[in-house]
C-alpha positions in Angstrom: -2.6 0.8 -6.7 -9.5 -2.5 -5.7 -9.4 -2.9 -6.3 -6.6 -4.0 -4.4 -4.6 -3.3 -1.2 -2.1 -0.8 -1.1 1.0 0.5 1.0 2.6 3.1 1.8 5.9 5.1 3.3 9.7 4.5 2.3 10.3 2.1 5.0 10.3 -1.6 4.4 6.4 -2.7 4.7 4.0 -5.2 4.9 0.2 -2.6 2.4 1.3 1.8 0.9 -0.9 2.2 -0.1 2.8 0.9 3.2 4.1 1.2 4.0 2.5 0.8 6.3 0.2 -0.9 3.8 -1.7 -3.1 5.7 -5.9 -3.6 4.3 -5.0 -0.6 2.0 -5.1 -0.8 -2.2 -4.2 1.1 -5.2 -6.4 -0.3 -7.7 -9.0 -3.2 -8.8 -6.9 -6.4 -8.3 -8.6 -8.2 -5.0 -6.3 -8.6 -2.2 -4.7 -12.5 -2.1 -4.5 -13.6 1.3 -1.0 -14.6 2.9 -0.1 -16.7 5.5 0.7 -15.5 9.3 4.2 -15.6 11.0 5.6 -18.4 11.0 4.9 -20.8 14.4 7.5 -20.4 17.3 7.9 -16.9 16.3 6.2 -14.6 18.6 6.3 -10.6 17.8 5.9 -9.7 21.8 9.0 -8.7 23.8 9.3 -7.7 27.7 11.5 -4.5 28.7 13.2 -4.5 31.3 10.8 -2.8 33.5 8.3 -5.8 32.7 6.0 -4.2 30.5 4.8 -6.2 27.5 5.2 -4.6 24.1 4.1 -5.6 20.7 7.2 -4.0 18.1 5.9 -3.7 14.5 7.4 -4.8 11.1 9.8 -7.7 12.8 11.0 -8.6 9.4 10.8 -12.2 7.3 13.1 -12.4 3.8 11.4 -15.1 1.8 13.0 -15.9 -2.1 11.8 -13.2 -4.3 10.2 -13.7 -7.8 9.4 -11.2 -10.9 6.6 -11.7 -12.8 7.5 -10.1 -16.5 6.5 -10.6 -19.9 3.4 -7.8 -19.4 4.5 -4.9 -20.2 0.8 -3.4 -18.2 2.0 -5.7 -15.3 4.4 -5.3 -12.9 4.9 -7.7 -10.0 6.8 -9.0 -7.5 6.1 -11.8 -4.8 7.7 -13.5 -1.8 7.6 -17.1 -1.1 8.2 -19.1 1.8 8.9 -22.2 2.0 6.4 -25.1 3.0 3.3 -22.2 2.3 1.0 -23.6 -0.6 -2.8 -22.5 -1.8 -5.2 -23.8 -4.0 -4.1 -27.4 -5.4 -1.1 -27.2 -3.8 1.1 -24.6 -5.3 3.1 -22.2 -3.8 1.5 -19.2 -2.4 3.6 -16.1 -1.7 3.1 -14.3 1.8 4.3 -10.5 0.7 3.5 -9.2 -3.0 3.3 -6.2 -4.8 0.9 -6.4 -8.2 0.8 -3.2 -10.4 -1.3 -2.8 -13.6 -1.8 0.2 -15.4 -4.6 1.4 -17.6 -5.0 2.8 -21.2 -5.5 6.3 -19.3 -1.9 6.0 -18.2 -3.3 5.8 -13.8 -1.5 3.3 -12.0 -3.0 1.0 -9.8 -2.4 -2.3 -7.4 -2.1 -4.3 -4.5 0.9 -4.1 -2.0 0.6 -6.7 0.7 3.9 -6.0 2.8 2.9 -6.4 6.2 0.6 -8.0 8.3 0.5 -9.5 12.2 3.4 -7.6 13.4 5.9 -8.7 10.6 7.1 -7.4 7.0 9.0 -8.3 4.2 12.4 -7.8 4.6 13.1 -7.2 0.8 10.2 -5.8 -0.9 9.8 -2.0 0.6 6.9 -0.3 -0.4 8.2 3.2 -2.1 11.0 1.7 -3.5 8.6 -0.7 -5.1 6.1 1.9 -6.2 8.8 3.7 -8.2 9.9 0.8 -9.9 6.9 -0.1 -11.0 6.4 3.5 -12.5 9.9 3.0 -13.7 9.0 0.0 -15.6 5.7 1.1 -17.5 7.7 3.9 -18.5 10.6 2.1 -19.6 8.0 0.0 -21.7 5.5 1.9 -23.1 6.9 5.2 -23.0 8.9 7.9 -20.9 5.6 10.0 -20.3 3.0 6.9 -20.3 2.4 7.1 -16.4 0.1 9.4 -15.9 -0.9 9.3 -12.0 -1.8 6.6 -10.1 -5.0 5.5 -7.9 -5.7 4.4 -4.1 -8.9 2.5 -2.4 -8.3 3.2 1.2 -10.8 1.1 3.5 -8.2 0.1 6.4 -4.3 0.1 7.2 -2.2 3.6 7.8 -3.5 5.2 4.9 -6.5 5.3 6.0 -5.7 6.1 9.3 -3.5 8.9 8.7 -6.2 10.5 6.2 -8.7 10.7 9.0 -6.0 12.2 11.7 -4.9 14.9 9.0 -8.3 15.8 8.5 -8.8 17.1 11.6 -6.1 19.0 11.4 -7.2 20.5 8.1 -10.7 21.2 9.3 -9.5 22.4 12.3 -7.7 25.3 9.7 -11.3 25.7 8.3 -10.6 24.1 5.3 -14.1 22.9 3.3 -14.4 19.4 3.6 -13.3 18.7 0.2 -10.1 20.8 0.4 -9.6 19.1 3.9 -9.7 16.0 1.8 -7.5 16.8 -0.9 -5.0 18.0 2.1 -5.4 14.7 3.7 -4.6 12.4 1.6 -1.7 14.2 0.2 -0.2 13.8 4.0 -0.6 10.0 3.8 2.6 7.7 3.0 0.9 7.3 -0.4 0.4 11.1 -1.1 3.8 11.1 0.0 4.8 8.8 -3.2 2.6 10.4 -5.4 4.3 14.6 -4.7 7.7 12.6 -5.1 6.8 10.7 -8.5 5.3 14.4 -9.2 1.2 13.3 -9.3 0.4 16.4 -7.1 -3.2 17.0 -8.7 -5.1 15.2 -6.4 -9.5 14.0 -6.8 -11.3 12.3 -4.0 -13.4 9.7 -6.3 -15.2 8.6 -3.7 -15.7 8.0 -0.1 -17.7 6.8 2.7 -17.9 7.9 6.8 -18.8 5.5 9.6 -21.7 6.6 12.8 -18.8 8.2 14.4 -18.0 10.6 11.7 -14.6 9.2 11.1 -13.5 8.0 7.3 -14.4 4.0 6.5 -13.0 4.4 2.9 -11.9 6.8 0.5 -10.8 6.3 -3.2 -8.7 8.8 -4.6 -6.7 9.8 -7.6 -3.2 11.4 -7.9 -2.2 12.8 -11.2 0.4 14.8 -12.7 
């Protein structure tokens, strides 16, 4: 998992690269775009010592459709009723879209969350190891070779730059501090279980204040 947006963490997500997936990607597919909450629904609640709060990942279960016949694709999308693109067909609001290459590196687009809500049944690790699950299953027990992430928003991204601090702060290099980041992400955290602990930063780019605008980087086995 452009390349596309990815999620990250084992909790149910937006996106991931989500849990916590939101504006993240694994891979070259762009990002589709998805539709908000729907109206009436509002994601703020009041305690009861008056304070407004804004809770993340209220979640919305849609009906859930498989894409199969490519045995280099693996996706899944939500749909909600009444939501429609292009010429009128349906558009799904939550989707995860894996592909994977001739060099065996997985990558994608998990959109699982967005303006305070999730999916309710499409959760980002779980999805991540079934798509692994079914390249292997059809092209090979040890066709999967690792997988790739474009991080250039969402918790990924976020959780990168924290833990570089942290690993800089250890006097780390910065390209070890990199490597150590984004094996503390949610994604890194896929990648150690589905055993792709060799990790390359491909690529990355640092905003005025220092901090880390994108970063493309490879997990293998």
């Amino acid at each position: 998992m452009p390349r596309a947006r990815t999620v990250q963490g084992n909790q149910p997500t937006y996106g991931s690269v989500t849990p916590a997936l939101k504006g993240e990607r694994l891979g070259p597919p762009k990002a589709s775009s998805t539709k908000g909450p729907p109206s009436g629904e509002s994601p703020v609640t009041v305690p009861a010592k008056g304070t407004v709060q804004t809770p993340k990942d209220i979640p919305q279960t849609g009906q859930v459709k498989y894409e199969v016949g490519n045995p280099r694709r693996y996706a899944v999308k939500e749909y909600f009723e009444g939501e429609t693109g292009a010429g009128g067909q349906p558009q799904p609001r939550y989707h995860v879209d894996m592909t994977i290459g001739s060099d065996g590196i997985m990558q994608g687009d998990f959109v699982l969350r967005g303006g305070g809500y999730r999916s309710g049944s499409l959760f980002g690790k779980e999805q991540f190891m079934k798509a692994k699950a079914y390249f292997e299953r059809k092209l090979g027990r040890d066709s999967v070779k690792g997988m790739r992430s474009d991080w250039g928003a969402g918790d990924n991204l976020q959780i990168f730059n924290e833990q570089f601090k942290i690993s800089k702060g250890k006097r780390l290099a910065d390209e070890a501090a990199m490597r150590e980041a984004a094996q503390k992400t949610k994604t890194g955290e896929w990648a150690e279980e589905a055993g792709f602990r060799r990790v390359t930063i491909e690529s990355s780019q640092r905003g005025p204040g220092g901090e880390f605008t994108q970063v493309k980087v490879r997990f293998e086995k």
